[in-house]
BADONU-345418 format. One record per residue (C-alpha): residue in three letters; x, y, z. Coordinates in steps of 0.05 Angstrom, whole numbers, padded with zeros to 5 digits, always signed. Example, Ala and Ser with C-alpha at 12.3 -4.5 7.8 and 13.67 -1.06 7.14 Angstrom:
ALA+00246-00090+00156;SER+00273-00021+00143;
END
This chain:
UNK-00135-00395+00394;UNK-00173-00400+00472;UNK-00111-00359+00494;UNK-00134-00311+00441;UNK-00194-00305+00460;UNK-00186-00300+00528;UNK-00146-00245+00529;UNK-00187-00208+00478;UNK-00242-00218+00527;UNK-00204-00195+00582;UNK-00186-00130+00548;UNK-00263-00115+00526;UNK-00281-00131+00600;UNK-00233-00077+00630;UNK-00240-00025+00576;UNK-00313-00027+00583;UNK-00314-00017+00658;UNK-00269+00042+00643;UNK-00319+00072+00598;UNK-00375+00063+00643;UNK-00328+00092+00704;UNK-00318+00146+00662;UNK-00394+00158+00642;UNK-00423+00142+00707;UNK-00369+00209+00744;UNK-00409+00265+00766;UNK-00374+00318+00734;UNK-00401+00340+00667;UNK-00376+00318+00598;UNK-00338+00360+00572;UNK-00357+00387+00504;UNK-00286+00409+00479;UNK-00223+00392+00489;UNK-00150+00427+00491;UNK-00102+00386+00448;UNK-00043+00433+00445;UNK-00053+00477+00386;UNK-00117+00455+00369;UNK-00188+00465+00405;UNK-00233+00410+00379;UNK-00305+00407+00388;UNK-00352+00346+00375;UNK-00319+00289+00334;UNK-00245+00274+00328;UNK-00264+00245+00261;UNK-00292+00301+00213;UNK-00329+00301+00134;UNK-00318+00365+00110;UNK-00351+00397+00063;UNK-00310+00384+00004;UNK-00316+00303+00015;UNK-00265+00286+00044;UNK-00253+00268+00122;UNK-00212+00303+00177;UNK-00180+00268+00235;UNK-00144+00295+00283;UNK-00094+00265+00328;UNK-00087+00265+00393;UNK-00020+00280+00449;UNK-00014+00205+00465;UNK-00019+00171+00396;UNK+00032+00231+00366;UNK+00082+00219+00424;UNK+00086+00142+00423;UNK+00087+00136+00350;UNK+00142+00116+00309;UNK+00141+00166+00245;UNK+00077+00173+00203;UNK+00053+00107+00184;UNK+00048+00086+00254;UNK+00015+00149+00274;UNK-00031+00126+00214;UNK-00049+00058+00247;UNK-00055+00083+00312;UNK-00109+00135+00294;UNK-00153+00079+00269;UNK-00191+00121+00221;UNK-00251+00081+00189;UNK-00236+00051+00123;UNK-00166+00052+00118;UNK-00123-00013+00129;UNK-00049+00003+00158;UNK+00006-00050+00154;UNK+00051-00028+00204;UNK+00115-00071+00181;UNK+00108-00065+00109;UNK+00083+00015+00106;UNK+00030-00005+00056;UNK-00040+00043+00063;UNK-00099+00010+00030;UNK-00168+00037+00026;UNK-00236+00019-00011;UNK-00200+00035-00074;UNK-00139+00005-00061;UNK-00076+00026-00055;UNK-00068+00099-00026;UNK-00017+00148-00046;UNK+00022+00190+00013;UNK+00022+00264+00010;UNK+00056+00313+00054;UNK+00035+00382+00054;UNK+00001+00368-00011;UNK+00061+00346-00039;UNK+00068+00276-00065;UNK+00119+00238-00008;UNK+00154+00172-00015;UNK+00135+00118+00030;UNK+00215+00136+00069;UNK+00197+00208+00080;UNK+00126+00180+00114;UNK+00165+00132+00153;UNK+00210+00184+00186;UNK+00160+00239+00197;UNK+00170+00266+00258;UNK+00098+00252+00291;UNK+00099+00315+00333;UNK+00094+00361+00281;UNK+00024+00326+00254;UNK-00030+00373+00258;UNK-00077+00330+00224;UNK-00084+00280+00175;UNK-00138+00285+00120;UNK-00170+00228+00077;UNK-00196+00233+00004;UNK-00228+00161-00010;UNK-00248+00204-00074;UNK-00203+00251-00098;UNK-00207+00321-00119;UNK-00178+00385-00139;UNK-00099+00371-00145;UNK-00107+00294-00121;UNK-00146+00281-00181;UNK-00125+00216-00215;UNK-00105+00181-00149;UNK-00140+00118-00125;UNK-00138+00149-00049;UNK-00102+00199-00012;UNK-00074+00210+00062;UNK-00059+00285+00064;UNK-00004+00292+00124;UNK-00018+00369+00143;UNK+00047+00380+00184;UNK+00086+00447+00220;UNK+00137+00469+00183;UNK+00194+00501+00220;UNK+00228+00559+00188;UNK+00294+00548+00220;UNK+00328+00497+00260;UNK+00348+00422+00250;UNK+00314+00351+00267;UNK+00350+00286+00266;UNK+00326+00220+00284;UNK+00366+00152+00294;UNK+00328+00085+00286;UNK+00337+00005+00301;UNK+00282-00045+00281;UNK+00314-00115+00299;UNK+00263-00171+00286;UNK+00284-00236+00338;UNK+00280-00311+00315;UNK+00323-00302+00254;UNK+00375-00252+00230;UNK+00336-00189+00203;UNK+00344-00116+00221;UNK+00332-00047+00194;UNK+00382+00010+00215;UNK+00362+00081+00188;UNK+00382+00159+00201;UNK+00342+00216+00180;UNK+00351+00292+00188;UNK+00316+00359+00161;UNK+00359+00415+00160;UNK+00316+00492+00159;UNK+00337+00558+00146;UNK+00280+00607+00126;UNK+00248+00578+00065;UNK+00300+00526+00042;UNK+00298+00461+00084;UNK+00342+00394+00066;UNK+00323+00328+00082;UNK+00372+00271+00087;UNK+00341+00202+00092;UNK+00387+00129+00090;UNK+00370+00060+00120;UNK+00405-00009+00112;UNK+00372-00075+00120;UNK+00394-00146+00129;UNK+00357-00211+00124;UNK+00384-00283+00144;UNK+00330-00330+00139;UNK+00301-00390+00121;UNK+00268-00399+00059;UNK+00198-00409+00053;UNK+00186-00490+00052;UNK+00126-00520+00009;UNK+00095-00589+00025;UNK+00045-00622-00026;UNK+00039-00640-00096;UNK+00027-00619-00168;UNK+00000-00654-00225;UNK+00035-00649-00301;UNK-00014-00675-00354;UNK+00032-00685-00409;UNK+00031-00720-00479;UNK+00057-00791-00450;UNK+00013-00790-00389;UNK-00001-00751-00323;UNK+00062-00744-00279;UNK+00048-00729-00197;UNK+00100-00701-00159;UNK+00096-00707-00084;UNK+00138-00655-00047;UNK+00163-00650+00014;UNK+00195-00578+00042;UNK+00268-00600+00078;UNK+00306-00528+00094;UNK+00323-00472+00050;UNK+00361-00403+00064;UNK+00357-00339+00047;UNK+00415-00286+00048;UNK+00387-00206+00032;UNK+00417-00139+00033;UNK+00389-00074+00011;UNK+00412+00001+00023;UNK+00367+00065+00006;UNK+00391+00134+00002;UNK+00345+00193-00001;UNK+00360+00272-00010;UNK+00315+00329-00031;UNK+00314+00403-00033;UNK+00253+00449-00017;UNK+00242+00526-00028;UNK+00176+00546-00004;UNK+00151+00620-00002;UNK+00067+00647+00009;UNK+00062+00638-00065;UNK+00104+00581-00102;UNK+00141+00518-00081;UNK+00207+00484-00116;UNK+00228+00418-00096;UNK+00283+00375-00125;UNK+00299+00302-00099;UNK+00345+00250-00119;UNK+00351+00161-00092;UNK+00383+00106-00100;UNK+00365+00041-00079;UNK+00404-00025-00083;UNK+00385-00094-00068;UNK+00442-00162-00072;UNK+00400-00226-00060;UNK+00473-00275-00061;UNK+00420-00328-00060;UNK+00364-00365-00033;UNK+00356-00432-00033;UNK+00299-00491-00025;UNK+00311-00559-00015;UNK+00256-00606-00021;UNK+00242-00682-00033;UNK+00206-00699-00099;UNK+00177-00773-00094;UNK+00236-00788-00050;UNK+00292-00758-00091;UNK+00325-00693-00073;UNK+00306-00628-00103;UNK+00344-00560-00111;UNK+00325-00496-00126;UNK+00373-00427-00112;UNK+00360-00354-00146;UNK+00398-00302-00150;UNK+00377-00234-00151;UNK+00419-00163-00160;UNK+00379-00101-00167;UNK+00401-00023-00170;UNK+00358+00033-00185;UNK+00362+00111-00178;UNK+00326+00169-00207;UNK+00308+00243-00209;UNK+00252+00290-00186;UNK+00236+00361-00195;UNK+00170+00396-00164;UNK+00141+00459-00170;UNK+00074+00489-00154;UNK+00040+00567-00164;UNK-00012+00589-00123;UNK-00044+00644-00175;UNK-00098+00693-00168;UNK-00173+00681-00166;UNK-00156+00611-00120;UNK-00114+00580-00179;UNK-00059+00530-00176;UNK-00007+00501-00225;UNK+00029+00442-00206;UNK+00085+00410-00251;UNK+00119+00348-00227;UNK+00180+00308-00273;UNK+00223+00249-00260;UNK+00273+00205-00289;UNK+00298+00135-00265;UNK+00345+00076-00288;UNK+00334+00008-00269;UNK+00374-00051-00274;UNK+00369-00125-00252;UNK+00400-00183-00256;UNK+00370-00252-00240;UNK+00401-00316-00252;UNK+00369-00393-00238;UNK+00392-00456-00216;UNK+00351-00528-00214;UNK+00386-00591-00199;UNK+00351-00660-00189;UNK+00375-00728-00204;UNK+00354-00723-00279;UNK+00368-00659-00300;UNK+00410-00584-00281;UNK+00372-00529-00314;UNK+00408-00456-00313;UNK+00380-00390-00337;UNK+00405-00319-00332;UNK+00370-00256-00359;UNK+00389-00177-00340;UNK+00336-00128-00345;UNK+00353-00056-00354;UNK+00291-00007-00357;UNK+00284+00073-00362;UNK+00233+00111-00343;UNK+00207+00182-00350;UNK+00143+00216-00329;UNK+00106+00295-00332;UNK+00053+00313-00296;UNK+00011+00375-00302;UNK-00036+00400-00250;UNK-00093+00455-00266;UNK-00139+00466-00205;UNK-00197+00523-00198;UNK-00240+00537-00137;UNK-00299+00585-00151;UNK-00340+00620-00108;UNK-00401+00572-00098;UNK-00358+00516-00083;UNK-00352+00486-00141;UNK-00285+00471-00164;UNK-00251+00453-00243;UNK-00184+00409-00244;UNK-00148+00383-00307;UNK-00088+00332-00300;UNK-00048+00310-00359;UNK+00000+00246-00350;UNK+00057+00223-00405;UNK+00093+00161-00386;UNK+00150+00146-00420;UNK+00186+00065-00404;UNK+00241+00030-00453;UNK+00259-00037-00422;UNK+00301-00090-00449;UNK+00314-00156-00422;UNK+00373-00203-00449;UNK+00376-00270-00435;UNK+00425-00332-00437;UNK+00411-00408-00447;UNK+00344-00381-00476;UNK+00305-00394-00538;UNK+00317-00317-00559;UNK+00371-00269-00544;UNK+00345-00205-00517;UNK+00272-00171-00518;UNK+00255-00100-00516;UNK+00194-00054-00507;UNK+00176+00015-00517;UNK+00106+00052-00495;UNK+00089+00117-00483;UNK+00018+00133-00450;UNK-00015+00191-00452;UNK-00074+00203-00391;UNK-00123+00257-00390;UNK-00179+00282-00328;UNK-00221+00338-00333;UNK-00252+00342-00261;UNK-00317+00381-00246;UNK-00334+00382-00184;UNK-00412+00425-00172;UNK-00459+00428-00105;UNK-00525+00410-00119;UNK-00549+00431-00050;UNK-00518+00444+00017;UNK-00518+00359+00030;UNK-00503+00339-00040;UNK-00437+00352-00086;UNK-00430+00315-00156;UNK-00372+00300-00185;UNK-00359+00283-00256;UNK-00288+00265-00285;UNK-00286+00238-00358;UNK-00219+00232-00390;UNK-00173+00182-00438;UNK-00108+00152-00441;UNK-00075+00135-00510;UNK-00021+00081-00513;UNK+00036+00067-00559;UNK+00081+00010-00553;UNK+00126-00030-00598;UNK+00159-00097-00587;UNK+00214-00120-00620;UNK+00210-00146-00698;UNK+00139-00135-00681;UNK+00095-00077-00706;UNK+00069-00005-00669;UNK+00012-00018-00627;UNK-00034+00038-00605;UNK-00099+00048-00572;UNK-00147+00096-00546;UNK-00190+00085-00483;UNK-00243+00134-00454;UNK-00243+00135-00383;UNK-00306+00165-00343;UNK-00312+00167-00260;UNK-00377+00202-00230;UNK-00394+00209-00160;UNK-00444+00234-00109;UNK-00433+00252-00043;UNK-00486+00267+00018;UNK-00485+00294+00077;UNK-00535+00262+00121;UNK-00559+00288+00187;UNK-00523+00267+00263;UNK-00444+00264+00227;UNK-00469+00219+00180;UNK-00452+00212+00107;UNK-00468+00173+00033;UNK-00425+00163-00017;UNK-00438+00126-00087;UNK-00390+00124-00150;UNK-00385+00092-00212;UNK-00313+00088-00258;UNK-00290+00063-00323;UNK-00218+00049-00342;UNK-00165+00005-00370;UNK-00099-00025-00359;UNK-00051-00045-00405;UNK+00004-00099-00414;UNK+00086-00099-00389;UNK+00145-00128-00410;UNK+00137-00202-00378;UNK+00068-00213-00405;UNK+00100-00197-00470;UNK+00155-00229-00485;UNK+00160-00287-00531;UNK+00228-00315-00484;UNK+00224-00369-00447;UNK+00242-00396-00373;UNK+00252-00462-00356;UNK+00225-00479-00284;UNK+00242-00553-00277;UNK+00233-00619-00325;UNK+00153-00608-00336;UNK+00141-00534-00334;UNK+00165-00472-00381;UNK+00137-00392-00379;UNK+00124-00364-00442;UNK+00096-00295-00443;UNK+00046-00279-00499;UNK+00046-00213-00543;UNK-00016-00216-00566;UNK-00040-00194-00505;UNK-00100-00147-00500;UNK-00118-00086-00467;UNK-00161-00090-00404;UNK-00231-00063-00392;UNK-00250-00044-00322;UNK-00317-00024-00291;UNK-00330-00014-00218;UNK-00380+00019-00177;UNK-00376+00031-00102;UNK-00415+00046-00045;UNK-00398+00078+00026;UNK-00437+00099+00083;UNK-00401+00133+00146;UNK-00428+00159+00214;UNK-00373+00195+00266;UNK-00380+00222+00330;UNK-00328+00242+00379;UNK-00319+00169+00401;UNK-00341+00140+00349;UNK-00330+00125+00272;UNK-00366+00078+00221;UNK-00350+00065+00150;UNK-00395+00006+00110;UNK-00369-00004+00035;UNK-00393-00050-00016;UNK-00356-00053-00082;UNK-00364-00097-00150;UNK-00312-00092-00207;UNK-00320-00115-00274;UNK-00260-00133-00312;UNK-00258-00145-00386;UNK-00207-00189-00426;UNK-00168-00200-00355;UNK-00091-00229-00371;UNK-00088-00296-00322;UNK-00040-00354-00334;UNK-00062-00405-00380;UNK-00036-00482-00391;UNK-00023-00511-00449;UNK+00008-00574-00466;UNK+00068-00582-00510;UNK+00093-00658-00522;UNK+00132-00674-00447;UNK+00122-00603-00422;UNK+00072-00556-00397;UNK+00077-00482-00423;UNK+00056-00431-00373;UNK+00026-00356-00413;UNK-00017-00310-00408;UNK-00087-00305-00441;UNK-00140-00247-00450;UNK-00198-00289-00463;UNK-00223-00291-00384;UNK-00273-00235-00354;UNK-00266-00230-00281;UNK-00323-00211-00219;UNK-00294-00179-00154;UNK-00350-00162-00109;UNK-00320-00137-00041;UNK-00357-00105+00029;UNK-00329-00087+00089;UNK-00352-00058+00157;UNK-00306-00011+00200;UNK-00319+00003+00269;UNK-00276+00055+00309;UNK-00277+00069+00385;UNK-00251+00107+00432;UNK-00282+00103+00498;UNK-00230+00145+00534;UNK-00169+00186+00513;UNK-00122+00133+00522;UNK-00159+00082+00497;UNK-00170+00067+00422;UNK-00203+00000+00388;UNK-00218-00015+00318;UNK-00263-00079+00295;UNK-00262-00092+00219;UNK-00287-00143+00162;UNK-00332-00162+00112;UNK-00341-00210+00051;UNK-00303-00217-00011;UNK-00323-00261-00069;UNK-00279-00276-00132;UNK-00315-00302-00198;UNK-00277-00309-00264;UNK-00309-00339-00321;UNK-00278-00351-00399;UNK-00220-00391-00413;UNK-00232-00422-00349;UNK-00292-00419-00287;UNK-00267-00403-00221;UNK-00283-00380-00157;UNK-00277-00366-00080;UNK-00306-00336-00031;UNK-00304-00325+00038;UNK-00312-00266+00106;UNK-00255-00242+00139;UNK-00238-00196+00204;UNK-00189-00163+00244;UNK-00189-00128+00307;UNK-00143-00082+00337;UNK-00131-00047+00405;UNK-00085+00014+00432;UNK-00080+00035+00508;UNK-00038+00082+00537;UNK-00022+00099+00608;UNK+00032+00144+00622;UNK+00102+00140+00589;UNK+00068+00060+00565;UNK+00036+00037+00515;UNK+00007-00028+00505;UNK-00021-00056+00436;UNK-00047-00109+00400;UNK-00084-00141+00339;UNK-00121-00204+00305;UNK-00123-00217+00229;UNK-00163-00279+00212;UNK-00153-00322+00153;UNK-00171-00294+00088;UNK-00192-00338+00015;UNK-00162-00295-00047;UNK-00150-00309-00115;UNK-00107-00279-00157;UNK-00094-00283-00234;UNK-00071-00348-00239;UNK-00134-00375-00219;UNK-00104-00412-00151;UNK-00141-00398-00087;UNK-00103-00383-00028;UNK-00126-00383+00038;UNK-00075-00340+00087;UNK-00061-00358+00158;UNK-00075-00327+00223;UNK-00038-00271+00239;UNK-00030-00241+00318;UNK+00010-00185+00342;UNK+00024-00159+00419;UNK+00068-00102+00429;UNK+00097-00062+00492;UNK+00119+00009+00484;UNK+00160+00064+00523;UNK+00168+00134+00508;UNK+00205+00193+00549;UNK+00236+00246+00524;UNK+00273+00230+00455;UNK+00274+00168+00461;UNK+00214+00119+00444;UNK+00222+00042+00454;UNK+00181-00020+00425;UNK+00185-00092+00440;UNK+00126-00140+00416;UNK+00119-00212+00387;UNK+00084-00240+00325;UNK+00034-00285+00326;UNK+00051-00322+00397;UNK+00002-00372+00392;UNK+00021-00404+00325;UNK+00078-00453+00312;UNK+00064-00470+00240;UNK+00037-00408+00196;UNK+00025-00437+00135;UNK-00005-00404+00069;UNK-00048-00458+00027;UNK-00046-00452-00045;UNK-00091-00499-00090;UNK-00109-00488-00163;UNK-00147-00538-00208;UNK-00131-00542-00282;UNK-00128-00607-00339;UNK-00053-00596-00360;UNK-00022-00574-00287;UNK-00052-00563-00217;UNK-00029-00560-00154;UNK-00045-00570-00081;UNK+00004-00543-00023;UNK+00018-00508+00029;UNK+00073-00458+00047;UNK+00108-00453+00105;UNK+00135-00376+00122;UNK+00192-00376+00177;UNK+00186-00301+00174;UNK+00115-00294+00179;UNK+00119-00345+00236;UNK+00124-00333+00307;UNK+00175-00278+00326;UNK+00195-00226+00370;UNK+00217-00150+00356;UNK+00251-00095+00388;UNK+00244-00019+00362;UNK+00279+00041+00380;UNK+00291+00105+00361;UNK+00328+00169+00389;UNK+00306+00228+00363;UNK+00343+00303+00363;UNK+00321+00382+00347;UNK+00356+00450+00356;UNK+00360+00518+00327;UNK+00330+00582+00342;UNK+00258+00573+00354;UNK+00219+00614+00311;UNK+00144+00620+00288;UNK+00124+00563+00242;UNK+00102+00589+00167;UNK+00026+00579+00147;UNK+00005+00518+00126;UNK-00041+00509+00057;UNK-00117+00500+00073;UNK-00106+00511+00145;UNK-00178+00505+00174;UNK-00214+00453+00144;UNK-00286+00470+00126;UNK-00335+00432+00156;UNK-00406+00435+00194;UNK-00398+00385+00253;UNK-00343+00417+00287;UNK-00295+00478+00301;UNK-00227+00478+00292;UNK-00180+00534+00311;UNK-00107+00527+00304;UNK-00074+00588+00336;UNK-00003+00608+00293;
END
């Protein structure tokens, strides 16, 4: 952790004398700057009018980024969290949901965007018009070529154990049809995660301790994705079709541990296939209307099996899960004059799952449900610095479990939000929202799965419906060097589902229960900088505070941080970041406390070809996850040992390829952003 530190120190030092080299020149500031295409005045980071913010990247962070998400985490915009390895996007509402040219994108087709072709990248933390019904929303506005061909080629080889992702991609153009061809293979040989510490069994004949100690374990993964998808595009409609399949073979994975001094076995084994179907089309009508209609079908299927072995007992349990889905989604979207703006969305969700089991105390369970979701979004200015926005709506639920009656429900759902622009690039946000969430198939079902001697899951199908209430609060300020975001959030969650204990004879049955009400209060600060060009940092945390209260009282606390830097000189790049620890809690009521997490990266990019080679957390040699949870029949204290979250190295590298006749890119949708800090001319 001093080596941390250190070296943290010695980047501030050097940055900052950059800066003030840079301040302290002679020669005028200047006020605008050419980036390609795109003359930008005042801030790189922009609120338009509408709500939602504009940021613009730059030559160096498009040409040594590998595909979209990493352009994402390189920009560093304020508020949004980027896990580079993983692809997910979170925000102040949670998860965010990728768009491309205003078209909903899969996290592959974000992953292989070819970074060149960015434009921009715009932000809705709330929002509106044909987003409406998202949590968040990263809007990728991005050239598209009327003719011509890109291809790309990609190796992500982690080293320390046996993992790797291969992957080709290619876009095919000719006028307004394009064809995008997406595949990637991945591999894992590992070791198992290895857990050291004990739990507790209150049973009928007395309490029973365990004491385990982690010995080795093994993990053997393989999983293939195909993607393909069709677009036709003209000035006034879009068509899109798109087809995947995706399958995973986990031959098994294996733990070994000591329990009080006798050996322990656990192996899973884990097959899963799925595939599906999209179709997309949108109208841009008279008066500033649009129509978007979105459908999709998919098939799941997955097949688990589980073996335990100790010196008293072999436990075995199969199931195989098959599970359809279907979905429709209507868009309705008006823009009047004074820029206010009407959008309806209607949602049906169609899912028939059915699960059958062996050595089980039932045969096979099943579950039907079809939800119905309905927004009407107003959105009105009240002045020239303040817009409300008011979005009531419902969803209706059926569902039927086998033997077991038709269940439905109606819940209202209401979001409202107020938005202000505040002098100097500053901004205010408040919202409030009420919702709901509803049960699945594993909370349901009345089967059961035996983990060891002491401990079976049961799911429960009484299960009730769950209220939510939140309210959140933002403030931003950004400048052309600068960008602040401060959030503070609380959620309210009524009748939460969180595992319950309850003791039967010699065993412990694990379920669910409704009868808990759960707290989430959450802040965090984000801090962007860029001092020069080349130089990007981004300091981020806050606190977050858990309370649940009902069938049982729990709760945890505690701040995190991280901080991340990017620097590039030349072909080079050089990056870096620091994720403290973080306390959680989750519903089954255990607190976990996550390790610390470093990561140091060198990159190279010339021509097509871009090159990465970093290290995980260097300065760790045991990166443990601690897990403890408190409760009369069964508790637990341990920690877990992650080989792949440990200390590793990486290597990255991708060749990339274009041709055809160059010809004029077609306009984009909403190509200036409106806004009142800054101008922004793109010349076609």
């Amino acid at each position: 952790m001093k080596q941390a530190s250190a070296v943290l120190l010695i980047a501030f030092s050097a940055i900052f004398c950059e800066a003030q080299n840079s301040v302290n020149d002679d020669e005028p500031t200047p006020k605008s700057q050419q980036l390609n295409e795109i003359v930008v005045s005042a801030s790189r980071i922009i609120k338009a009018s509408d709500g939602h913010i504009t940021a613009l990247p730059n030559k160096e962070e498009k040409r040594h980024s590998f595909g979209g998400i990493d352009l994402l985490a390189n920009m560093m915009i304020p508020g949004v969290s980027v896990n580079r390895s993983s692809g997910k996007v979170s925000a102040v509402f949670g998860d965010v949901a990728l768009y491309i040219n205003g078209i909903k994108a899969t996290l592959q087709e974000v992953k292989v965007l070819n970074a060149r072709d960015v434009i921009r990248v715009e932000y809705y933390d709330t929002p509106t018009g044909v987003y409406i019904g998202e949590n968040a929303v990263i809007n990728y506005v991005v050239r598209e070529h009327t003719t011509g061909y890109y291809g790309e080629v990609s190796a992500d080889q982690k080293l320390g154990y046996w993992d790797g992702t291969y992957g080709f991609a290619s876009k095919l153009s000719h006028n307004n049809t394009s064809v995008q061809l997406i595949a990637d293979y991945n591999f894992k040989r590992s070791q198992s995660d290895i857990k050291t510490g004990y739990t507790n069994y209150g049973l009928a004949d007395g309490n029973v301790r365990e004491d385990i100690v982690g010995i080795d374990g093994k993990t053997n993964k393989d999983n293939g994705n195909i993607y393909v998808d069709v677009t036709n595009k003209t000035q006034d409609r879009t068509l899109r079709g798109s087809a995947w399949f995706n399958a995973t073979n986990t031959p098994y994975s294996i733990q070994n541990e000591l329990v009080n001094g006798s050996g322990q076995s656990k192996k899973t084994i884990d097959n899963l296939c799925l595939g599906g179907l999209r179709l997309f089309q949108s109208y841009n009508l008279q008066k500033k209307q649009t129509i978007e209609v979105n459908a999709g079908a998919s098939f799941t299927r997955n097949d688990y099996s589980y073996l335990f072995e100790n010196t008293r007992s072999n436990i075995f349990s199969e199931s195989s899960n098959r599970l359809w889905n279907m979905d429709f989604t209507a868009v309705y979207n008006k823009t009047f004059s004074r820029g206010n703006s009407l959008a309806v969305k209607f949602i049906d969700l169609y899912k028939n799952s059915r699960v059958d089991y062996k050595f089980s105390n039932i045969d096979y369970s099943t579950l039907w449900s079809n939800e119905e979701i309905l927004f009407i979004q107003y959105v009105h200015p009240l002045s020239k610095t303040v817009t409300l926005t008011v979005q009531p709506g419902f969803s209706a639920l059926q569902y039927k479990q086998n033997s077991r009656e038709l269940i439905s429900t109606f819940s209202p759902r209401l979001g409202v939000r107020c938005s202000v622009r505040l002098p100097r690039s500053m901004f205010l946000m408040g919202t409030v929202n009420v919702g709901n969430s509803f049960p699945n198939i594993a909370g349901l079902t009345t089967a059961e799965k035996i983990v060891n001697d002491y401990l079976v899951i049961r799911g429960n199908p009484d299960i009730k419906n769950t209220k939510l209430y939140q309210t959140v609060w933002v403030y931003g300020w950004n400048t052309r060097q600068f960008g602040l975001q401060v959030m503070a959030q609380y959620q309210y969650n009524h009748n939460l589902p969180v595992s319950s204990y309850q003791q039967e004879g010699n065993r412990i049955v694990e379920s669910w229960t409704t009868d808990e009400n759960a707290g989430y209060f959450n802040s965090n600060i984000s801090l962007t900088y860029r001092p020069l060009q080349n130089i990007s940092l981004m300091l981020a945390g806050g606190y977050n505070h858990y309370d649940y209260t009902g069938y049982r009282s729990a709760n945890v606390g505690g701040f995190d941080g991280k901080f991340e830097i990017v620097y590039y000189w030349r072909d080079f790049s050089i990056s870096g970041n620091v994720t403290s620890p973080q306390k959680l809690m989750g519903m089954d009521l255990a607190k976990v406390r996550t390790p610390w997490q470093y990561r140091l990266a060198l990159g190279y990019a010339v021509t097509s070809w871009k090159f990465e080679a970093g290290v995980n957390n260097p300065f760790l040699r045991d990166n443990n996850y601690r897990f403890v949870s408190f409760n009369p029949a069964y508790n637990y204290d341990y920690s877990l040992r992650s080989h792949s979250a440990g200390c590793h190295g990486y290597v990255r590298v991708t060749f990339s390829f274009d041709g055809g006749k160059k010809l004029p890119r077609t306009e984009l949708k909403h190509e200036k952003p409106q806004t009142d800090d800054a101008m922004i001319k793109i010349q076609r």
